[in-house]
N, C-alpha and C positions, 0 to 999 in steps of 0.2 A: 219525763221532763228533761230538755236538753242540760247539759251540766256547764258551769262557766270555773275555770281558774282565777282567781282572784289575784292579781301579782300584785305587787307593793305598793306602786305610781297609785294606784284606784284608792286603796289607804290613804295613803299622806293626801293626793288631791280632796279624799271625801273630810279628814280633818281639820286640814291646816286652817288659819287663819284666813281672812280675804287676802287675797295676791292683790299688790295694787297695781300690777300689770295686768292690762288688759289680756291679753290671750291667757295667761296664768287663770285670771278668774275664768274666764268664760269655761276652762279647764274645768275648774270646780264644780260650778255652775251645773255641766252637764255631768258631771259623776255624781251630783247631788240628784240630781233628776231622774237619773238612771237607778240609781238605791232606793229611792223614795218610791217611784213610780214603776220601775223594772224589774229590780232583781224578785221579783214576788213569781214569775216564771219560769226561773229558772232555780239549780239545786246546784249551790255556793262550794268551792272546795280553795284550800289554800294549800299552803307547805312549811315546813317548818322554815327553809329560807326566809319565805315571807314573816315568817314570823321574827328572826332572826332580824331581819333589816326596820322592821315596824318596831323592836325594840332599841332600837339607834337611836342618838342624838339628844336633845330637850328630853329632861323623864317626863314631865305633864305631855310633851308632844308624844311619846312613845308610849304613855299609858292609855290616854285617847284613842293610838293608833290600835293597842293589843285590846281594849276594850270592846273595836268593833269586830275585831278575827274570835272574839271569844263564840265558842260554839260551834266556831264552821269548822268543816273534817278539815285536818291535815292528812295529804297527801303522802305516801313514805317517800324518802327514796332507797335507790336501789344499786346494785351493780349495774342493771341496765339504764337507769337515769342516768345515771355519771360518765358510762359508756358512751350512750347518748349526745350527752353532756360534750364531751369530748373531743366529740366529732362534730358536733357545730359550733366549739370554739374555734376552731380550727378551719371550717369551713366556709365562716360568715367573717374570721379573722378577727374578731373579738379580743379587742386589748382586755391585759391581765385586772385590771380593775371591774372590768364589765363581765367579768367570767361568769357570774352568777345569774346573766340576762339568758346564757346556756342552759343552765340548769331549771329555772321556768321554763322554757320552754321543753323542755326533756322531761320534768315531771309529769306535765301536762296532755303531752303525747303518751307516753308513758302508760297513764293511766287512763286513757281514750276521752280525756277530756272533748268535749264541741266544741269549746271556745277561748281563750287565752285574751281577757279583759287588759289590759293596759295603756299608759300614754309614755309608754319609753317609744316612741318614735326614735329615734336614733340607731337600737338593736334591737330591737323584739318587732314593733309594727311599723317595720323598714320593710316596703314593697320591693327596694332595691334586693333585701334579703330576700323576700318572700319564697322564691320557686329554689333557691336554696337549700333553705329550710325545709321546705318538703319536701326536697329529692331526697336529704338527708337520714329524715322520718322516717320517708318510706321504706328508703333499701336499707334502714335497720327496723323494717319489720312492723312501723306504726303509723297510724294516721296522723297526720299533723292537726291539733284544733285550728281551726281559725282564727288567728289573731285579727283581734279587730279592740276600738278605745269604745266608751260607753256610748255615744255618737250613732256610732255604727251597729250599736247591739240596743235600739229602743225601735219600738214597734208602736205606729201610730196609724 
């Protein structure tokens, strides 16, 4: 069974409320389709980051959120995740508030995850990043997952 990294965005989209922005829902929309109908393929892993950010904010929003990570492995991390970590903040240029979009990505790899589930389009499933990210992966020794949004990870 391929394996997918669960990162935060797929949480909060598959909880929240309806967005009464259109592209917002449609967001939803498809992370709910993808859960419902998808993730039965594949074999769920998260981290404790995730878990850390899914307990931010609104406690009913944040109990929602840790409600649905309940069960799925956490991933460790490691001196080499952070190493990792490190060298595509620094590579991708990641301001200091998005450091942790590093560290998904570094677990992920890390632990040979296939796939890197999110819709941080901004730093994680930035094509502009993309070959970045991998040359980075690579020459410390790991496969990049695929980062791809639920969209792109359903099979019809």
């Amino acid at each position: 069974m391929e394996t997918v990294y669960l990162e935060t965005t797929i949480i909060s989209y598959l909880t929240a409320w309806r967005s009464q922005q259109t592209v917002m829902a449609g967001r939803q929309d498809e992370t709910r389709n993808w859960w419902d109908n998808h993730r039965s393929r594949y074999e769920l892993f998260t981290s404790q980051l995730v878990l850390e950010e899914a307990a931010r904010g609104d406690p009913a929003a944040a109990k929602r959120r840790l409600e649905i990570l309940n069960g799925i492995p956490v991933l460790a991390q490691s001196e080499e995740t952070d190493s990792l970590a490190e060298k595509l903040k620094i590579g991708i240029s990641l301001p200091s508030k998005a450091e942790y979009d590093a560290y998904h990505i570094a677990v992920a790899a890390v632990h040979g995850m296939d796939y890197l589930l999110t819709w941080n389009c901004r730093h994680i499933a930035n094509v502009k990043h993309r070959l970045t990210i991998e040359s980075i992966c690579r020459s410390a020794g790991f496969e990049p997952p695929l980062i791809c949004t639920p969209s792109e990870l359903m099979e019809d």
